[in-house]
Every structure is written in structure tokens, then in C-alpha cells.
C-alpha positions in Angstrom: -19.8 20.6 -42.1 -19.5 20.5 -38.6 -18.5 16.5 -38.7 -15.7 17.5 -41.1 -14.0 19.8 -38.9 -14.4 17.9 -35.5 -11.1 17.1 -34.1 -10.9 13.2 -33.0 -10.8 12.5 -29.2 -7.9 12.3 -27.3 -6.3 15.4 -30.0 -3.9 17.5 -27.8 -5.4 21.1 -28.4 -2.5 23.3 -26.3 0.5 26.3 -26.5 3.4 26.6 -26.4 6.3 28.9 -24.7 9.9 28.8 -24.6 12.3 29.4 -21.4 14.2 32.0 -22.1 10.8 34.1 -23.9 9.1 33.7 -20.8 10.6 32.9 -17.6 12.7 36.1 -16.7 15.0 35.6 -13.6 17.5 34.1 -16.0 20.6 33.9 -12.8 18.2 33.6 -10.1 18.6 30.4 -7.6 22.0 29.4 -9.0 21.2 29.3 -12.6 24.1 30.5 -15.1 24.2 33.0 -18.3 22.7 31.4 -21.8 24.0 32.5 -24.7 20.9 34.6 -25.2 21.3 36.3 -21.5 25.0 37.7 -23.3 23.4 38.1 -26.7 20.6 40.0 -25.6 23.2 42.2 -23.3 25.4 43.0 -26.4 24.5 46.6 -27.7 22.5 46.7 -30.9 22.0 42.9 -31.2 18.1 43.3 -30.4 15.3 45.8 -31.0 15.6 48.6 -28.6 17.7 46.8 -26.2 15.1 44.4 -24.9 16.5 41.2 -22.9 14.8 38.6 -21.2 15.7 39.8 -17.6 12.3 40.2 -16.9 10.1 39.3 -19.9 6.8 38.2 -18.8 8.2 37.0 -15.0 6.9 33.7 -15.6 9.6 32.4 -13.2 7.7 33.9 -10.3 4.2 34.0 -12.1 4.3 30.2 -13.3 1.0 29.4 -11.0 -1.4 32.3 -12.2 -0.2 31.5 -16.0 -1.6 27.8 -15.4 -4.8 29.2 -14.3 -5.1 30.8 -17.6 -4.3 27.7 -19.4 -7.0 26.2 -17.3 -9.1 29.3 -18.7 -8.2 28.7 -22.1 -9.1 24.7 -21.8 -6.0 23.6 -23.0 -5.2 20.0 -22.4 -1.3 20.1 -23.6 1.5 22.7 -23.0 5.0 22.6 -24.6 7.1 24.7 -22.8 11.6 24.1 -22.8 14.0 23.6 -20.2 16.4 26.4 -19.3 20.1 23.8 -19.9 21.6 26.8 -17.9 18.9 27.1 -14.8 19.8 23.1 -14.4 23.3 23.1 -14.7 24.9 26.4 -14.4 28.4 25.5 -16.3 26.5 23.0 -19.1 28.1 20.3 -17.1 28.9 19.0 -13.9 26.9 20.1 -10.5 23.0 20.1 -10.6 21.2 22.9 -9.6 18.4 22.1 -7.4 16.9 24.9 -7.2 16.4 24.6 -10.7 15.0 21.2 -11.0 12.8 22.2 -8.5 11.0 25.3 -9.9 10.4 23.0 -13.1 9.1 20.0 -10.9 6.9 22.3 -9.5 5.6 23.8 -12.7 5.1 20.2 -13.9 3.6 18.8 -10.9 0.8 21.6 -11.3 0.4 21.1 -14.8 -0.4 17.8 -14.4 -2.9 18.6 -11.5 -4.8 21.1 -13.7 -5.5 18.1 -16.5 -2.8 20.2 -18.8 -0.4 17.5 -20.7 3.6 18.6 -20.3 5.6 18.4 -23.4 9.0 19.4 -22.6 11.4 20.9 -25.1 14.8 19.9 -23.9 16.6 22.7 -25.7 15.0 25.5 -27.4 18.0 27.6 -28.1 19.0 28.7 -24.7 23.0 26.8 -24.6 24.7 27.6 -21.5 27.4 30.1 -21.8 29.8 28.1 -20.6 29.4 25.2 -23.5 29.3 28.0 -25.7 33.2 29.2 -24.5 34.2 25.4 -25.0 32.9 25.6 -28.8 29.3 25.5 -28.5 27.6 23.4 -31.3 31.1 23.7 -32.8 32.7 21.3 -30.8 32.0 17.6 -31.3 32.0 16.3 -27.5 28.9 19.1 -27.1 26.8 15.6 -28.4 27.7 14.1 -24.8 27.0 17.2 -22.7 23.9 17.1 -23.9 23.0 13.6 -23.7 24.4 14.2 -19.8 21.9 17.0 -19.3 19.5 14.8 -21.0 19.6 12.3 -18.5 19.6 14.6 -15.5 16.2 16.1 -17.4 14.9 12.0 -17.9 15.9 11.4 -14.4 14.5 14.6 -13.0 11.0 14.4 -14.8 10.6 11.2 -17.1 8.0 10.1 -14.3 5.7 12.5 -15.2 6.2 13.9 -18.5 5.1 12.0 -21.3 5.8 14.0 -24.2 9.6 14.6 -25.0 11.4 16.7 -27.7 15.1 17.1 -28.0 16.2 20.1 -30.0 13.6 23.1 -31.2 13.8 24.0 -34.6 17.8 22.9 -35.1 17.7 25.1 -38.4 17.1 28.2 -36.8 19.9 27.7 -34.4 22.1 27.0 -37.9 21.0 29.9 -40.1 20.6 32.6 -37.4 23.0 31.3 -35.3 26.0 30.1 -36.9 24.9 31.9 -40.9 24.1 35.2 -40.8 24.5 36.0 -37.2 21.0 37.5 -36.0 20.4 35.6 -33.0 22.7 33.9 -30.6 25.5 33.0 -30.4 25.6 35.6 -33.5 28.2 34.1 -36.0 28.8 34.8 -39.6 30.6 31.6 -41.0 29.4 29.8 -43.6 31.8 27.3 -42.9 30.5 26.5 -39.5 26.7 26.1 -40.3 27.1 22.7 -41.4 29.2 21.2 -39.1 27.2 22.8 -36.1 23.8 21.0 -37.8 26.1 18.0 -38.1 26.4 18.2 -33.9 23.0 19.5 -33.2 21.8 16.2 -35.0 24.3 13.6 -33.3 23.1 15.4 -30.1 19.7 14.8 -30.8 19.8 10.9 -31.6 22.7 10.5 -28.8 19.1 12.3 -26.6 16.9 9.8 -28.0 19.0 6.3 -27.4 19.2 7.3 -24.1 16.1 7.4 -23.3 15.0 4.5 -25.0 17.5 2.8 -23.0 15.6 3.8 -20.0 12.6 3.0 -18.2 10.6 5.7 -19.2 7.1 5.1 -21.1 6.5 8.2 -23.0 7.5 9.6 -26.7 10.5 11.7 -27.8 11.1 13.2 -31.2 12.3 16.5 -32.7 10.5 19.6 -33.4 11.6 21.7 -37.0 10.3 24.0 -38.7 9.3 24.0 -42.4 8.4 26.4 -45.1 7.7 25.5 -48.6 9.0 27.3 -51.5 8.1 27.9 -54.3 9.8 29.7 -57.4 8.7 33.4 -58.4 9.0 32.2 -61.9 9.1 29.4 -64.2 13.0 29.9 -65.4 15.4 27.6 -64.6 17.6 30.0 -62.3 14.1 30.3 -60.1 13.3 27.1 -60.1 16.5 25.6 -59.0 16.6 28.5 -56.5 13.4 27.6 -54.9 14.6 23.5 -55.2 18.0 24.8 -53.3 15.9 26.8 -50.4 13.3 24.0 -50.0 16.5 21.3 -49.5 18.5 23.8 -47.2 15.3 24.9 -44.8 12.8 21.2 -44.8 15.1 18.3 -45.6 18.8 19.0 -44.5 17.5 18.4 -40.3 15.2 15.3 -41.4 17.0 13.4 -44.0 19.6 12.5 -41.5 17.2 11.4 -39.0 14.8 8.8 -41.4 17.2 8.1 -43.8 20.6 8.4 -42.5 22.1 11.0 -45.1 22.1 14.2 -46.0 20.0 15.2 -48.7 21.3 15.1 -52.5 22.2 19.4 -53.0 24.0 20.4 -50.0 26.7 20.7 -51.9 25.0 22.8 -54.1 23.7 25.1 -51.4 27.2 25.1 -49.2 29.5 24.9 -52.4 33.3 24.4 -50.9 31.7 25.1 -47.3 30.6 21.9 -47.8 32.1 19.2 -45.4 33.4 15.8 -46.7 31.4 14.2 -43.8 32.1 10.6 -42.6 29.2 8.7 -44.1 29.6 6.2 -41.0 29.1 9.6 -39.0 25.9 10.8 -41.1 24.6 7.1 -41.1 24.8 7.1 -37.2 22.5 10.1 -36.7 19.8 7.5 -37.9 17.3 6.6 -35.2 13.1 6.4 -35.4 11.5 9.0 -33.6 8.2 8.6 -32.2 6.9 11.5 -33.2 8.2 15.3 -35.1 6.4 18.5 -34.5 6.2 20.8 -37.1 6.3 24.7 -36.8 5.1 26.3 -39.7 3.7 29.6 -40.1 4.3 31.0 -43.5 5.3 29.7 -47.1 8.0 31.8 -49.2 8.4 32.5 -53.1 11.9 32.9 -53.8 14.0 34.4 -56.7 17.9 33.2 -57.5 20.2 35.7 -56.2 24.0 35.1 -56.5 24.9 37.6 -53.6 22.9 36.6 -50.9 24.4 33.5 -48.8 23.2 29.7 -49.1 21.0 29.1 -50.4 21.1 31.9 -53.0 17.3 32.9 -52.8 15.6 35.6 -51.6 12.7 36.1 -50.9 9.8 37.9 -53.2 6.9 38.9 -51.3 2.6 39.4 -52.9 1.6 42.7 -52.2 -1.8 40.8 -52.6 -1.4 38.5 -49.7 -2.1 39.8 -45.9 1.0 39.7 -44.1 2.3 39.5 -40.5 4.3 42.3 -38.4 7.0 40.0 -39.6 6.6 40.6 -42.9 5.5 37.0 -43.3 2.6 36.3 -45.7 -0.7 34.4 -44.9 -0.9 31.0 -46.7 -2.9 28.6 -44.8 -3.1 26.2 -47.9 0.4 25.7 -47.4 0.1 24.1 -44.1 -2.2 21.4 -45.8 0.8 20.9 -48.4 3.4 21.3 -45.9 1.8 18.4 -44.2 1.1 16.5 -47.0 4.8 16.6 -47.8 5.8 15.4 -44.3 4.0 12.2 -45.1 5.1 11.6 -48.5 9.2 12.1 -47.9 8.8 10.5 -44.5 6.4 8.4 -44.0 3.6 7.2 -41.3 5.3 8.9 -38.5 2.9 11.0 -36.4 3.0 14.4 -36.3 2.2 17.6 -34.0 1.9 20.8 -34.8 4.1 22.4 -32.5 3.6 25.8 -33.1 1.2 27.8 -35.2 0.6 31.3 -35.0 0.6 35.2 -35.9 2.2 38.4 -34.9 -0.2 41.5 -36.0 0.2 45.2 -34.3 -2.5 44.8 -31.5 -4.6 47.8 -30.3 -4.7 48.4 -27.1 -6.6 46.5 -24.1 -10.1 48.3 -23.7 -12.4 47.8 -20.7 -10.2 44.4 -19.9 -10.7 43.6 -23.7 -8.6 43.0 -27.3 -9.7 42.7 -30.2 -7.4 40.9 -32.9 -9.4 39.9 -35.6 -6.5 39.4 -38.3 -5.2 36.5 -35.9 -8.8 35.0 -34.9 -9.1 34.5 -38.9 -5.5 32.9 -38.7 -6.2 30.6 -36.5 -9.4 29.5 -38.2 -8.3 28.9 -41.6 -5.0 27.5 -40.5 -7.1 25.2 -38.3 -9.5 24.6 -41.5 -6.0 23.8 -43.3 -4.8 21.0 -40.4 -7.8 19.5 -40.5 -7.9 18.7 -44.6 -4.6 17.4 -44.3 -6.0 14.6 -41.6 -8.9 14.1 -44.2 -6.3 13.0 -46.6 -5.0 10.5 -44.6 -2.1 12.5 -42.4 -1.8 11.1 -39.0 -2.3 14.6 -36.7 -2.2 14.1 -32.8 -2.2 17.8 -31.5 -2.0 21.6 -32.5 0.0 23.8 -30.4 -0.7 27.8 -30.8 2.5 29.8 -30.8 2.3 31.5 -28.0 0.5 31.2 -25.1 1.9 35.0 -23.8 3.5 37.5 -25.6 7.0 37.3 -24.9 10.3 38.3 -25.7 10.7 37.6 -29.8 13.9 37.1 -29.6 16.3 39.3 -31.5 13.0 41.5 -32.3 12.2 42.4 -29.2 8.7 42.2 -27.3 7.4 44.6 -30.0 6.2 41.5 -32.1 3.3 40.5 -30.6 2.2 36.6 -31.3 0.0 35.7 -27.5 -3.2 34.3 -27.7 -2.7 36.3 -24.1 -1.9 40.1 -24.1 0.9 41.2 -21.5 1.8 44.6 -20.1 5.5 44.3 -19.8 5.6 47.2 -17.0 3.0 45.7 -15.5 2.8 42.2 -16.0 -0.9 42.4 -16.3 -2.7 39.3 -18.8 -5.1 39.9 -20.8 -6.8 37.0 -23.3 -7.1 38.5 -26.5 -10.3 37.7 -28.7 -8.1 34.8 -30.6 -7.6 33.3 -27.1 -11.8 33.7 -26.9 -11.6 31.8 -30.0 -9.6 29.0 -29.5 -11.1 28.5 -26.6 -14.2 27.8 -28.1 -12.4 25.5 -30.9 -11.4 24.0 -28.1 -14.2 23.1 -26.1 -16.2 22.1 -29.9 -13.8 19.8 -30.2 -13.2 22.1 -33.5 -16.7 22.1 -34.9 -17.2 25.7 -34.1 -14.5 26.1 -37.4 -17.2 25.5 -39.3 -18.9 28.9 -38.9 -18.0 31.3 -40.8 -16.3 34.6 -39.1 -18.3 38.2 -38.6 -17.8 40.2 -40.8 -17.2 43.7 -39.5 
């Protein structure tokens, strides 16, 4: 058993974190608002008020949180740029003092054995681009191929690991659909043409650094969650057909095939754009690599009130679920993967992030116990690894999250670290899951193999 679950050698086992979750200090040194700094400053867009002003101070912290990475024997971390701590207005003048603190951080990294992989935009647009149209406007494909070049520039020498956008999907449907997260519209008609310009941003990203001299891989990270119907009729079925097209192919079809996937239409109905096909065709570019963030699997049911793509969701009262209200399916990582290979290809994949947000207890005599997300972690590792028995090219696992951190719109009260933080005191704690994984770790993953205590 134990030679079935080993990991190969050379597997990047790490975390991950994004900037505006973790750093805090969002205007210090020159830096410039986000659109989540004025989101999370709008009253009653997030739970109880919370903003990333402070969040877990990694902006001062960033060398102590290394030496837990060290502690956790992590040989990867994906963290993301702050566009707005680089260039204050989206464009224009560089902000040194922000290039430095990420040199700095990377530098270190790289010191401590730990692999960079460095998100170039993980939701966080400068406020400025935002006033100019955000991912409405169509030059917002050059501003951030600029900034992308500035990041190349800046860090191509040491980072070897690149992605361009995080999760474009979410930016669409929270963003730009139903208005939960930044920059919080409700338009159907603008989700699709702001996907159309994240896209063209990202393969404007990648030809330039192709074009360059630097030596490592870029690709894109999304997120995908299967669907499946919550019965066999026909209105079900298509409605689970429509969700899986809108939430895993519309971002990827572009990319490997150069189209958008046959339903959009269906989904969007007269939202729909009559998009150039020359335009479409030019997001087409190979990618070395697309990380996949996955955490849960959803069983839908057609609903004609509820916006594309007319599903919602039906939960198992069987199933464990999350604080989130997300249900526990590892199995559907191993099909999830499966399915990557199948539509796309032999490209190589990551998984990106990977992870679970249960209501804690507290921190005891410097310990926590989280035994819901140790058994996670182990069956969703379990599930990775049978998808690389069947043939699925896997190169790393990244847990979501290294800290807890600001969850967005809900707050810090979701809770998804493999380290526990005191947000009035800043104090870290590595949870039991952290234990864990660090043992998966250091067994190269053969410790999966035993089974879990039972309490």
C-alpha cells in the first residue's frame, strides 16, 4: 500500500496564500487601493465588516511565516502579487518599495529551499483600472501585459513557476454576475465580455514572456467543480450540462482550442455576445502548465429564476460538509482530474489549491485539533494520487491555505489554515492538519496509507 501512495520525486508538496488575504498594509510604502481595499470598506459588503487592513500582517511578518513553511517542509509556495503595491495607478510609475518587499520575500524563499510560484493577479485590480472600466474595458489586456513585464523583469530571474490570472471565473460570477465580491456588479451582460478580457489578458501575459529570456513555466490557475444532475429528467440534466459548461469549460476552451464552448448561448441567452471569432481564436496559446482548485462537487436542479446558468444547487444531508456549506467528495477530485486530461489533453497539471474550512476549537496548551480537515486532506490526497495511477500527469499539490486569512467577502470567520492565527494577536499556531501534512510530506505520501485514529 505504501508504494501506491508515494508521491514521485521532485513532486512540489506546498501552500498557498493570496495578497490581499494575507499581507495587510494594503497603502503602506506607496502602494494604492485595490478594488477589494474599497469593497471591503463599503458597509455590509462583508461579514461583520472585516477588511484586509490588517489581516494576518504578513507584510511585516513575511520572515517568521517562512520559518513556518520551513516547519511544515514545504518545498513550493504560491503566493500573488499585489498589481496595486507595484504600480499604485495600474499603470505608469513603479513602486520600489513594492518590488522590493516581494524581492525580499522571494529572495528568502529561495534561501529556505521553498519553490516561488507567483500568481500574477489573484483578484486584487488596482482601483484606478477599475475607474477606467476594469475588466470591462478592452485596453485593460495591455495594462496587464505592462505590469506583467515589470513582474518578469522584476523577478523572472528567480521565479520559476508563473501563473497569470487566479481562478478568472470567480472574478466573472462574483464579480461582474451576482455581485458578492469585488468590484460587486450585477450585470449579466457584462460577465461575458469581462471573461472575454480576462482571457486576452492572460495569453497577451503568456507571449510576452515567451518572448523573453526567461526559463521557467507560466500557465493559468481555474477552478473546477463537477456537476451532476439531482435527477434523471431532462430539465436536470441539461441543467447540470449548462452549470458544468458555464463553471469548467467556458475559461479553458478558449485557451486549448480557441473557442468558446458549444452552450454559452444557452447559459447567457441574449447576454450572449456575437464575439469576433478572429478575437476568440486569438486567445489561443499553449500553456505549460494549469493548476486546478477544486474543493467540492455540486448536484444541481433546473431553476428558471436563478441567473446563468439556471441551477441551483441541492445539497446531501448525508455528506459531511464545510462551514461553507460545501460538501465532502474526494472521489470527485479523481474525476475532476480525469476530465482535465480527457477534454484537454497531456498538459501537466497542479493542484493549486486544496482545502477545508471547518469551525475550529480553540488553541489548547499551544495545540488544535482539527480532525474533520486532517481526514480531508488524507482522502483528497488518496483521491490525487489514483488519478496519477491512471495515467494523469500531477507535478505538485498546493494546500489552501497556509494561514487563516481574510475569506474574502466572508470574513476571517471561515477558517481554511493548515496554521491557526489570532487576528488580535497575530499569534500562529499549526493546527493538527498542518502536523499531518507535514508528515505526508516528509513520507513522500506513504504515511496516507495508514488509516486515521479513530476517536
Amino acid at each position: 500500500m505504501a508504494e501506491e501512495t508515494r508521491f514521485p520525486d521532485g513532486f512540489l508538496w506546498g501552500a498557498a496564500t493570496s495578497a490581499y488575504q494575507i499581507e495587510g498594509s494594503p497603502l503602506a510604502d506607496g502602494a494604492g487601493p485595490s478594488i477589494w481595499h474599497r469593497f471591503t470598506h463599503t458597509p455590509g459588503a462583508t461579514r461583520s465588516g472585516d477588511t484586509g487592513d490588517v489581516a494576518c500582517d504578513h507584510y511585516h511578518r513575511w520572515a517568521a511565516d517562512i520559518e513556518l513553511m520551513r516547519a511544515l517542509g514545504l518545498n513550493a509556495y504560491r503566493l500573488s502579487l499585489s498589481w496595486s503595491r507595484i504600480l499604485p495607478e495600474g499603470r505608469g510609475p513603479v513602486n520600489p518599495k513594492g518590488i522590493d518587499f516581494y524581492s525580499r520575500l522571494i529572495d528568502t524563499l529561495l534561501a529556505a529551499g521553498i519553490r516561488p510560484s507567483v500568481t500574477l493577479y489573484h483578484w486584487d485590480l488596482p482601483a484606478a483600472l477599475d475607474d477606467r472600466g476594469g475588466w470591462l474595458n478592452p485596453d485593460i489586456a495591455r495594462w496587464f501585459a505592462d505590469y506583467a513585464a515589470i513582474a518578469f523583469r522584476a523577478f523572472g530571474d528567480r521565479v520559476p513557476m508563473w501563473a497569470t490570472l487566479n481562478e478568472p471565473w470567480v472574478v466573472v460570477d462574483a464579480g461582474y454576475l451576482h455581485g458578492v465580491n469585488a468590484p460587486g456588479h450585477r450585470n449579466v451582460f457584462e460577465a461575458p465580455l469581462a471573461m472575454h478580457h480576462l482571457l486576452r489578458a492572460h495569453t497577451a501575459a503568456v507571449r510576452l514572456y515567451r518572448a523573453g529570456p526567461w526559463k521557467g513555466q507560466i500557465g493559468l490557475v481555474v477552478n473546477i467543480e463537477p456537476k451532476e444532475p439531482a435527477t434523471s429528467s431532462p430539465e436536470d440534466t441539461a441543467a447540470a450540462e449548462r452549470a458544468h459548461v458555464y463553471n469548467n469549460a467556458w475559461h479553458l476552451d478558449p485557451v486549448f482550442f480557441g473557442r468558446y464552448p458549444d452552450g454559452m448561448a444557452e447559459v447567457f441567452g441574449e447576454a450572449w455576445p456575437a464575439f469576433d471569432p478572429e478575437s476568440v481564436a486569438a486567445i489561443r496559446e499553449p500553456v505549460d502548465f494549469v493548476g486546478v482548485n477544486y474543493y467540492t462537487r455540486r448536484v444541481v436542479r433546473h431553476d428558471d429564476a436563478a441567473l446563468p446558468p439556471r441551477a441551483t444547487p441541492v445539497p446531501n444531508p448525508r455528506l459531511v460538509t464545510m462551514t461553507t456549506g460545501w460538501e465532502v467528495v474526494p472521489e470527485a477530485l479523481t474525476r475532476t482530474m480525469l476530465w482535465m486530461r480527457e477534454r484537454y489533453g497531456s498538459v501537466p497539471l497542479y493542484v493549486t489549491e486544496n482545502g477545508a474550512a471547518f469551525a475550529d476549537p480553540p488553541v489548547t496548551a499551544g495545540r488544535l485539533d482539527d480532525p474533520l480537515r486532517v481526514s480531508y486532506y488524507r482522502s483528497h490526497l488518496l483521491a490525487l494520487r489514483e488519478s496519477m495511477r491512471q495515467g494523469v500527469d500531477v507535478r505538485g499539490y498546493f494546500a489552501w491555505s497556509l494561514l487563516d486569512n481574510l475569506e474574502w467577502s466572508s470574513g476571517f470567520k471561515l477558517r481554511f489554515g493548515l496554521i491557526a492565527v489570532d487576528f488580535a494577536t497575530q499569534e500562529r499556531t499549526i493546527k493538527a492538519s498542518g502536523e499531518y501534512y507535514r508528515q505526508v510530506i516528509r513520507t513522500h505520501g506513504e504515511s496516507l496509507a495508514a488509516p486515521l485514529p479513530t476517536a
